[in-house]
VOLOKOL-28794 format. One record per residue (C-alpha): chain; z, y, x; residue number from 1. Coordinates in Angstrom, 1 decimal. Example, Ala and Ser with C-alpha at 12.3 -4.5 7.8 and 13.67 -1.06 7.14 Angstrom:
% residues 2
<'A',<7.8,-4.5,12.3>,1>
<'A',<7.1,-1.1,13.7>,2>
END
This chain:
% residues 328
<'A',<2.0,-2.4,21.8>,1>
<'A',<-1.0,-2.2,19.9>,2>
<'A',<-4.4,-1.4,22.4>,3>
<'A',<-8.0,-0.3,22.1>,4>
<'A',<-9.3,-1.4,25.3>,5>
<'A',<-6.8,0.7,27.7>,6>
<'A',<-5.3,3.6,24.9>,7>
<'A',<-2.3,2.7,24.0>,8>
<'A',<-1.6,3.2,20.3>,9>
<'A',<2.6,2.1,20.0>,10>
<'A',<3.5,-0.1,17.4>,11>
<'A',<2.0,-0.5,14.2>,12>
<'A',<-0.6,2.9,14.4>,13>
<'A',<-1.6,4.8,11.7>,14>
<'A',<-5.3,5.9,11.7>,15>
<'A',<-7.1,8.7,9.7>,16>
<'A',<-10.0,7.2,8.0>,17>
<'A',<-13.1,9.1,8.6>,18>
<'A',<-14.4,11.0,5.7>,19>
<'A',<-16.9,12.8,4.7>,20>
<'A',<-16.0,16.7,4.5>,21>
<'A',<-13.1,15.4,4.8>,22>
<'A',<-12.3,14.6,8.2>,23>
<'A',<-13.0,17.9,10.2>,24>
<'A',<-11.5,19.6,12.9>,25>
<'A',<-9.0,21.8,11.0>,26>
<'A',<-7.8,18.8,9.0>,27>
<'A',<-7.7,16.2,11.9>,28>
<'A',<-5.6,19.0,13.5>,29>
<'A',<-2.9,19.1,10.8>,30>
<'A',<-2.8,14.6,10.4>,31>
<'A',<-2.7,14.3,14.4>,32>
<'A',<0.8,17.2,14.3>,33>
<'A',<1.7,15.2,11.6>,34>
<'A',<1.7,11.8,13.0>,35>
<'A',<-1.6,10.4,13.4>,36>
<'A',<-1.9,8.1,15.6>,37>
<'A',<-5.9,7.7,16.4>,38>
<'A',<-8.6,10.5,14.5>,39>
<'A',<-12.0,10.0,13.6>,40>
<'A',<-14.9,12.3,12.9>,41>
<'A',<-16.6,12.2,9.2>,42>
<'A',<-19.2,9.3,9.6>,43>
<'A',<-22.5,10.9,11.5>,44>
<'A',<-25.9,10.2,11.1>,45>
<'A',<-27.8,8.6,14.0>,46>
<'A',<-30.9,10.4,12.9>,47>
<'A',<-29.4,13.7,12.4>,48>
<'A',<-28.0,13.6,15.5>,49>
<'A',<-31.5,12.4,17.6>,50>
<'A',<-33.1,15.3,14.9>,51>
<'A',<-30.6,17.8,16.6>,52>
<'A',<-29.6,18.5,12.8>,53>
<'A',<-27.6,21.3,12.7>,54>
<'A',<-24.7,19.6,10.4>,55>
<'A',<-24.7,16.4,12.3>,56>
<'A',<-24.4,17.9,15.9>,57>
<'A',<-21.3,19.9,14.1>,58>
<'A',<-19.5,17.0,13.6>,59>
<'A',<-19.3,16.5,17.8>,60>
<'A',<-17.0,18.9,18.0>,61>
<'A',<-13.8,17.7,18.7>,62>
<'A',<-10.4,19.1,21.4>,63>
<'A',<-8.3,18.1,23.6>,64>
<'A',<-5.3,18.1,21.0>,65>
<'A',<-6.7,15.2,18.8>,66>
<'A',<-6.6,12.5,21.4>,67>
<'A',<-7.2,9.8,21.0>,68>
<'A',<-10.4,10.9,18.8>,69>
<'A',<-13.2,8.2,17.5>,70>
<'A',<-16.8,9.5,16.7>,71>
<'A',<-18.1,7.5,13.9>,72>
<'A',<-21.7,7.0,14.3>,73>
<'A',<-23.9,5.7,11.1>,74>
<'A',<-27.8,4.2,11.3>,75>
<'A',<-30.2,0.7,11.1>,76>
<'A',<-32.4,1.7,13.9>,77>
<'A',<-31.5,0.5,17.0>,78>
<'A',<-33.3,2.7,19.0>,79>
<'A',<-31.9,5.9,17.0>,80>
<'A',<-28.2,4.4,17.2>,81>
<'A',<-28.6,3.5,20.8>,82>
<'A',<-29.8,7.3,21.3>,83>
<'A',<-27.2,8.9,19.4>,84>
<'A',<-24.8,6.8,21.7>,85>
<'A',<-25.9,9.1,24.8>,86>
<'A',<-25.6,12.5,22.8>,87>
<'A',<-22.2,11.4,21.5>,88>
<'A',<-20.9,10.4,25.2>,89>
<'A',<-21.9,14.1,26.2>,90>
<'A',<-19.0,15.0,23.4>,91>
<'A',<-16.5,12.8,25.8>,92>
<'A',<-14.3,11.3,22.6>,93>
<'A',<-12.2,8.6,23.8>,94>
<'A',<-13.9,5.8,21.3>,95>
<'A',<-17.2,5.6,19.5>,96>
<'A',<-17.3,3.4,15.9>,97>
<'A',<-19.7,2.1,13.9>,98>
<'A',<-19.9,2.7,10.4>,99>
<'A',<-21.0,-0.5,8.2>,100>
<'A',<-18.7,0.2,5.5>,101>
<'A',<-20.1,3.8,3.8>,102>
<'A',<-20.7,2.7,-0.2>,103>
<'A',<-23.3,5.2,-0.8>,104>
<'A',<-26.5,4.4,-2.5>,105>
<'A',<-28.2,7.4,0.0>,106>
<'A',<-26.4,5.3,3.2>,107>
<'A',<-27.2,1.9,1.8>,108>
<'A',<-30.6,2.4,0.7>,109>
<'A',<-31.7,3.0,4.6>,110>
<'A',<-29.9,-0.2,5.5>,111>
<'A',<-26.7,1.9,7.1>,112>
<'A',<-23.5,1.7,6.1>,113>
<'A',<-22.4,-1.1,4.0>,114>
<'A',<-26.3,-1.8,3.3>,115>
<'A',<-26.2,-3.9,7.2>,116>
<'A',<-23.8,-6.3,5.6>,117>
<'A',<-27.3,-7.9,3.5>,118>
<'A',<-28.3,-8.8,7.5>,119>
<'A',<-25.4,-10.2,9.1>,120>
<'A',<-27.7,-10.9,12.2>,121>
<'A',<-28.9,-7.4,12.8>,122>
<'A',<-25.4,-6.0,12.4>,123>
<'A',<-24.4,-8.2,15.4>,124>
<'A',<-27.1,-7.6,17.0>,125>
<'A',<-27.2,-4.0,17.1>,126>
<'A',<-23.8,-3.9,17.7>,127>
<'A',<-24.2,-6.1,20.7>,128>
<'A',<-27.0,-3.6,22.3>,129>
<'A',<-24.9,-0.9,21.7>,130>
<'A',<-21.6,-2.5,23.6>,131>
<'A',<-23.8,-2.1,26.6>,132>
<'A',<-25.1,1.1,26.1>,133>
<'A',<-21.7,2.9,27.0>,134>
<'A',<-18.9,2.4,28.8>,135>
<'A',<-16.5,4.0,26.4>,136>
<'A',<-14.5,1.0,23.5>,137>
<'A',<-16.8,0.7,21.1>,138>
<'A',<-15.2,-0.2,17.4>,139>
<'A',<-16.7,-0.9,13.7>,140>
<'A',<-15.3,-0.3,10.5>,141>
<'A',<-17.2,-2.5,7.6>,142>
<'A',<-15.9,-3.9,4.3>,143>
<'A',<-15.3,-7.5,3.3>,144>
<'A',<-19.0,-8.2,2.8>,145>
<'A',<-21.9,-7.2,0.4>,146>
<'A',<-20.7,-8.4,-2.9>,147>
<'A',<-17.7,-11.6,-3.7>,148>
<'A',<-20.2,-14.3,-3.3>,149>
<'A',<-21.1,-13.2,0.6>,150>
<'A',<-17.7,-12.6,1.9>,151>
<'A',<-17.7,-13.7,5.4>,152>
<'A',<-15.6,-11.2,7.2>,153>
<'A',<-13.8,-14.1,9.4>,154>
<'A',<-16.8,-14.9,10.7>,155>
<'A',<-18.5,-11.7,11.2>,156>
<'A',<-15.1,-10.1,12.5>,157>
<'A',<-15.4,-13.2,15.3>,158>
<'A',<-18.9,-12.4,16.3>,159>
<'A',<-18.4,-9.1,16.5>,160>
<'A',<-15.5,-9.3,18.6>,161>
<'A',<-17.8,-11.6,20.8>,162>
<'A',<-20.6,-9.4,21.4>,163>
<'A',<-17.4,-6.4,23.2>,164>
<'A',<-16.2,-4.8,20.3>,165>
<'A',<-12.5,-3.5,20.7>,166>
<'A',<-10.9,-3.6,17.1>,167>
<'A',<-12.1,-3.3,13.6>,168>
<'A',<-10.5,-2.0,10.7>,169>
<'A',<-11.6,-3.5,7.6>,170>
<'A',<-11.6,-2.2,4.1>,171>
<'A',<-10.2,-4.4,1.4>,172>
<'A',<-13.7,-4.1,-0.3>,173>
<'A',<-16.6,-5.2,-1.2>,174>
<'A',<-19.7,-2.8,-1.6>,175>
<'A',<-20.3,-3.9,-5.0>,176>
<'A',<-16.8,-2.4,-5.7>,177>
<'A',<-17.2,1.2,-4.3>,178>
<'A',<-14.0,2.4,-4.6>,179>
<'A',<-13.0,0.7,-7.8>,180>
<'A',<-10.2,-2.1,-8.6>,181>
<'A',<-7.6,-3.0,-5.8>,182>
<'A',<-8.2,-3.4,-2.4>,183>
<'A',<-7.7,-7.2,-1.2>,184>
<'A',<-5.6,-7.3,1.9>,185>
<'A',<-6.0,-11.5,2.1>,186>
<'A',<-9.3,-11.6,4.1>,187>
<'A',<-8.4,-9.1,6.2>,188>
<'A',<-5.2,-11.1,6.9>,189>
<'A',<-7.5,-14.1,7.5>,190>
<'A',<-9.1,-12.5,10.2>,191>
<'A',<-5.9,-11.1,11.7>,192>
<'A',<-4.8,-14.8,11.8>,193>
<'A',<-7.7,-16.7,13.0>,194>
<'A',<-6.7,-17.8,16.3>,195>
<'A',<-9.6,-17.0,18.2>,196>
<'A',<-9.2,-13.3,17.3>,197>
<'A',<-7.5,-11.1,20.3>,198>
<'A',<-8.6,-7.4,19.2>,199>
<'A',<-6.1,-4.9,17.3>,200>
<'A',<-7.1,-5.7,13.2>,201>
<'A',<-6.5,-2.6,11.1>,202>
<'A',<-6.0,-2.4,7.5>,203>
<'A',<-8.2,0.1,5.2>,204>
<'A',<-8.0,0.7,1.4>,205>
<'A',<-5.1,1.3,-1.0>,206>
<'A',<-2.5,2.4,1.8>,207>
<'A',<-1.0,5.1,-0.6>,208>
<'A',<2.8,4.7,0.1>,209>
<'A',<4.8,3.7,2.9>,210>
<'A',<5.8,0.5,1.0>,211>
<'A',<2.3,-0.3,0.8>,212>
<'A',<2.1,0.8,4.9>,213>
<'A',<4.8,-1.4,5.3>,214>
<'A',<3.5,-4.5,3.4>,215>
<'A',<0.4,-4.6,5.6>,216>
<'A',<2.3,-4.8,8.3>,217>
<'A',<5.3,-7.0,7.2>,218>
<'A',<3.3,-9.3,4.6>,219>
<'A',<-0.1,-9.2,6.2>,220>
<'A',<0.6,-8.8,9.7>,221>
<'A',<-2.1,-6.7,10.5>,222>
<'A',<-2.1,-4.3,13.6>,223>
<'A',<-2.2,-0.7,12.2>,224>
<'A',<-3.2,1.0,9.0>,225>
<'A',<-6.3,3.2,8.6>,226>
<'A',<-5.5,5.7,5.9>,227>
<'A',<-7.9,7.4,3.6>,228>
<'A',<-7.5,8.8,0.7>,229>
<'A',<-3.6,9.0,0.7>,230>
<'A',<-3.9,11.8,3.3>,231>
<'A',<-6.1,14.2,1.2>,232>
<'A',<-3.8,17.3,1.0>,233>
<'A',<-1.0,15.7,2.4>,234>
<'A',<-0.9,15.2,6.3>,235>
<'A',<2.8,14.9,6.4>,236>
<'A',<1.4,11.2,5.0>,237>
<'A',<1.4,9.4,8.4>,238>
<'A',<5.5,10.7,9.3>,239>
<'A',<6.5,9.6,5.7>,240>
<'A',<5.2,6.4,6.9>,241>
<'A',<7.1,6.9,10.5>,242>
<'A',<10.0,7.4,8.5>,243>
<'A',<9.8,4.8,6.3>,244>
<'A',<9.3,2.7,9.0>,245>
<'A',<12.2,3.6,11.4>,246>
<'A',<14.9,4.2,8.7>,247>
<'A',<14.0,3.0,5.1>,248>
<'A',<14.2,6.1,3.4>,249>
<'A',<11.4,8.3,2.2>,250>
<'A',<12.2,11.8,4.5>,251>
<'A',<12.5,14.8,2.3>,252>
<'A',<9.0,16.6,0.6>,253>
<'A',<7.6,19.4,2.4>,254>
<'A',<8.9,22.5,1.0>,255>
<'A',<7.4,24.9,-1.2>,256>
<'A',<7.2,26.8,1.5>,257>
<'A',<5.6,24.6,4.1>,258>
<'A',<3.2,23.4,1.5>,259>
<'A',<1.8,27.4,1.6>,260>
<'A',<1.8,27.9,4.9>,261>
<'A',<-0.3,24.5,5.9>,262>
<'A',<-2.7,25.6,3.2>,263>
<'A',<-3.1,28.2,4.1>,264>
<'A',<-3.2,27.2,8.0>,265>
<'A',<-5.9,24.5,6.8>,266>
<'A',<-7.8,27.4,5.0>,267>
<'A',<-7.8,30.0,8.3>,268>
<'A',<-8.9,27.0,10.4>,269>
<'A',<-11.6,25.8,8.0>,270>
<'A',<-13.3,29.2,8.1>,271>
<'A',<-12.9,29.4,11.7>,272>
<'A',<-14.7,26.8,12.3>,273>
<'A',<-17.2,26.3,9.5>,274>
<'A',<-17.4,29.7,8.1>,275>
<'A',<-16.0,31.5,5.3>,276>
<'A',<-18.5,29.8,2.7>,277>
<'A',<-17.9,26.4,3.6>,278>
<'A',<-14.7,26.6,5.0>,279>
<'A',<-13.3,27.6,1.3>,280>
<'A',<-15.8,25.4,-0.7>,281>
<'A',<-14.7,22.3,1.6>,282>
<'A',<-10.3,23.0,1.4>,283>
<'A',<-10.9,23.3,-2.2>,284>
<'A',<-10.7,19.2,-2.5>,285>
<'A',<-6.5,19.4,-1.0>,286>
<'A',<-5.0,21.8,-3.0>,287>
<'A',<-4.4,19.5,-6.1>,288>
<'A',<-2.3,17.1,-3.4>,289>
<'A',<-0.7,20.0,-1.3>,290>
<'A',<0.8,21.1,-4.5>,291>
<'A',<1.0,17.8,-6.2>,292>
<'A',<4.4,17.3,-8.0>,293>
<'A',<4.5,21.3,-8.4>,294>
<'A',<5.3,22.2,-12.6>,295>
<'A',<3.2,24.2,-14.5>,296>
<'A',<1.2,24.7,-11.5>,297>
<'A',<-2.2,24.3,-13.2>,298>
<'A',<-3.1,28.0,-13.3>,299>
<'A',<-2.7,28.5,-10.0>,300>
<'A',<-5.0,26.1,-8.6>,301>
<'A',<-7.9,26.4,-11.1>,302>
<'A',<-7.4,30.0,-9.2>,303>
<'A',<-7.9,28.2,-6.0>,304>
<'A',<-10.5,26.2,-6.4>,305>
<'A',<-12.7,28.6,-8.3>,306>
<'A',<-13.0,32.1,-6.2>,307>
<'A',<-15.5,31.9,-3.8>,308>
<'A',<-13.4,34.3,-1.7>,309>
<'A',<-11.0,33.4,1.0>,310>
<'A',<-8.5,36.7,-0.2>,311>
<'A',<-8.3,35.4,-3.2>,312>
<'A',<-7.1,32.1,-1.9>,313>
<'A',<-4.8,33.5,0.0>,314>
<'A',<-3.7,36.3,-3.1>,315>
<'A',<-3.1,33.2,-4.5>,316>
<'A',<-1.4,31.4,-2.3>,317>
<'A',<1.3,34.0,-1.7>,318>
<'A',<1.9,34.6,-5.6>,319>
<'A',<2.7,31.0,-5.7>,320>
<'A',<5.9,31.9,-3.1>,321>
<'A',<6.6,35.1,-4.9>,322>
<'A',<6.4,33.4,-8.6>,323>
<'A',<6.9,29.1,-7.8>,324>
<'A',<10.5,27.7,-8.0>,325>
<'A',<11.1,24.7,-5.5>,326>
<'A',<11.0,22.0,-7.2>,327>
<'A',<13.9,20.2,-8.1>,328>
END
């Protein structure tokens, strides 16, 4: 039984990645029914939040249904982090993490994100003050290190864990990388095996089939997956992996059918929560997944994702019942 302080997770857990306009409400709704094990906001900005910016104090919202639910908190200042601690315990989410993993120049520039992994020191040290700031499990997500040449993820994984946090999931990464070449599971491994480590290790990066689910856990022996990515337009991700896991068979596709109404679900939720603007602007990124595997389906979605109007998305939508055949 896999643990985060005193949340039971079951075996081998299967974590949405947090992601930016990615990981809302509406969509964290649809992985957790789906089989998502743990949830976590988009990555939020410390400064936004202690600014009482309007898009930052959005990204607090979070219900009941998702549990358990991580707030992922991003910054270099201490005081602003430790601030942004106490506006995100008022939001009562069952863990808080710490982003040192984000990529982005904008992120990395401020020292946030991936940038903190250039000052190993501060990055335990803020991390430290922030353990005993709350009383709620306090986790990190980073990335292998910086560039090749300062990979020390064993040893920051061990001083992390040291100064109270409750798990880490690590992405297979450096920052230099971004998102390009293959994810390297070995470190990650390495830090799964190092004897002195006792907190749950998940796996980020690459998990894009339930072999590949299956091979982290199995080859690499780590304690969960954190899936990105993969999940984009396809929530039914995390059972495929269930499946895969309890019986070694793929289970069968969505239907056509399903695939319509969760869009369309996704879509009513979005605007719900976000507004009709936004909430079509920010479904428009699923659609090529939802429908992925679909022939001759490319008129459709340019339809989709280029009306600005939430009839038209769901005009389309429904033609696709009316005129798709199921694929084979």
């Amino acid at each position: 039984m896999v643990k985060i302080s005193d949340i039971s997770l079951g075996e081998f857990p299967l974590l949405l990645a947090p992601m930016e306009d990615v990981s809302d409400p509406p969509f964290r709704a649809l992985c957790k029914e789906n089989g998502a094990d743990v949830v976590y906001t988009e990555f939020i900005s410390s400064e936004g939040l202690i600014r009482d910016a309007a898009k930052s104090v959005q990204k607090l919202d979070i219900y009941e249904k998702e549990r358990p639910v991580g707030i992922q908190i991003f910054g270099a200042n201490l005081d602003s982090m430790l601030r942004s601690v106490e506006i995100v315990e008022a939001s009562k989410p069952d863990i808080i993490d710490i982003n040192f993993g984000c990529p982005v120049k904008k992120v990395v520039s401020k020292g946030a994100g991936a940038g903190i992994l250039r000052d190993i020191p501060l990055m335990v040290k803020l991390t430290a003050e922030m353990v005993k700031h709350t009383s709620l499990p306090l986790t990190v997500k980073t990335r292998l290190g910086w560039d090749h040449d300062s990979i020390k993820i064993v040893e920051v994984a061990e001083r992390l864990q040291d100064v109270g946090v409750k798990a880490i999931s690590i992405h297979g990464r450096t920052r230099a990388q971004m998102y390009k070449g293959d994810a390297d599971w070995k470190p990650i491994s390495a830090v799964k095996n190092n004897s002195r480590m006792h907190i749950p290790i998940f796996g980020n990066g690459d998990v894009n089939s339930p072999e590949r689910a299956m091979e982290m856990r199995d080859r690499y022996g780590l304690d969960g997956a954190m899936i990105g990515r993969a999940s984009i337009g396809n929530p039914w991700f995390f059972n495929q992996v269930k499946n895969y896991f309890k019986k070694g068979t793929y289970s069968d596709y969505p239907t056509l059918k399903d695939r319509v109404e969760v869009a369309k679900r996704h879509l009513e939720m979005s605007i719900a929560w976000k507004g009709e603007v936004l909430g079509v602007l920010e479904t428009r990124r699923h659609y090529a997944n939802y429908f992925k595997g679909i022939p001759d389906f490319k008129l459709y979605r340019k339809a989709m994702v280029t009306t600005n109007d939430s009839n038209g998305v769901f005009e389309t939508l429904n033609r696709v019942l009316d005129e798709v055949a199921e694929p084979a």
